[in-house]
N, C-alpha and C positions, 0 to 999 in steps of 0.2 A: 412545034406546038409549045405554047407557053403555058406553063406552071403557075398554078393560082398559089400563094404563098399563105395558107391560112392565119398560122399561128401568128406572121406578120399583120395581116389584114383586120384577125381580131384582136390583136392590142390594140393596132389604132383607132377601133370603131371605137374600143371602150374608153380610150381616154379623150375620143371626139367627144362623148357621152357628158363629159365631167367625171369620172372618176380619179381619183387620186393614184391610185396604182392599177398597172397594165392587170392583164387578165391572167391568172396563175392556171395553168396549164395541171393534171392531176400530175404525179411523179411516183411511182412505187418502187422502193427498193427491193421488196420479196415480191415473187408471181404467185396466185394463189390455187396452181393447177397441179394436179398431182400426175406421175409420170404411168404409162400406160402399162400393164399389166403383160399384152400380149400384143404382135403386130398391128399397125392399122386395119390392112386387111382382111383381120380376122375378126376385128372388134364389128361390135354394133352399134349403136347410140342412135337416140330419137332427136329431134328440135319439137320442141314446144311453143306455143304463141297461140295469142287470140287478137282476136280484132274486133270491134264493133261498127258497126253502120249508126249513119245521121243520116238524117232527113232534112 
């Protein structure tokens, strides 16, 4: 199976584009998650999202 190589693929669409510098990727040096109270499988947590329809 061959690997699509993104971060390669999108610099070079962008400077296919005309842009002057490749595409900067985000970089974080701190995570902004806090560490968990109690096991996972004790914990609970919901997911939230919405979605809309077109016509």
């Amino acid at each position: 199976m061959n690997h699509v190589r993104y971060i390669d693929k999108t610099r070079d669409y962008y400077l296919s584009q005309g842009y002057d510098k490749p595409y900067r990727w985000a970089n974080f040096d701190d995570v902004p998650f806090t560490p968990l109270n109690k096991p996972l499988a004790e914990s609970r947590g919901e997911i939230v999202y919405a979605a809309g329809a077109t016509v």
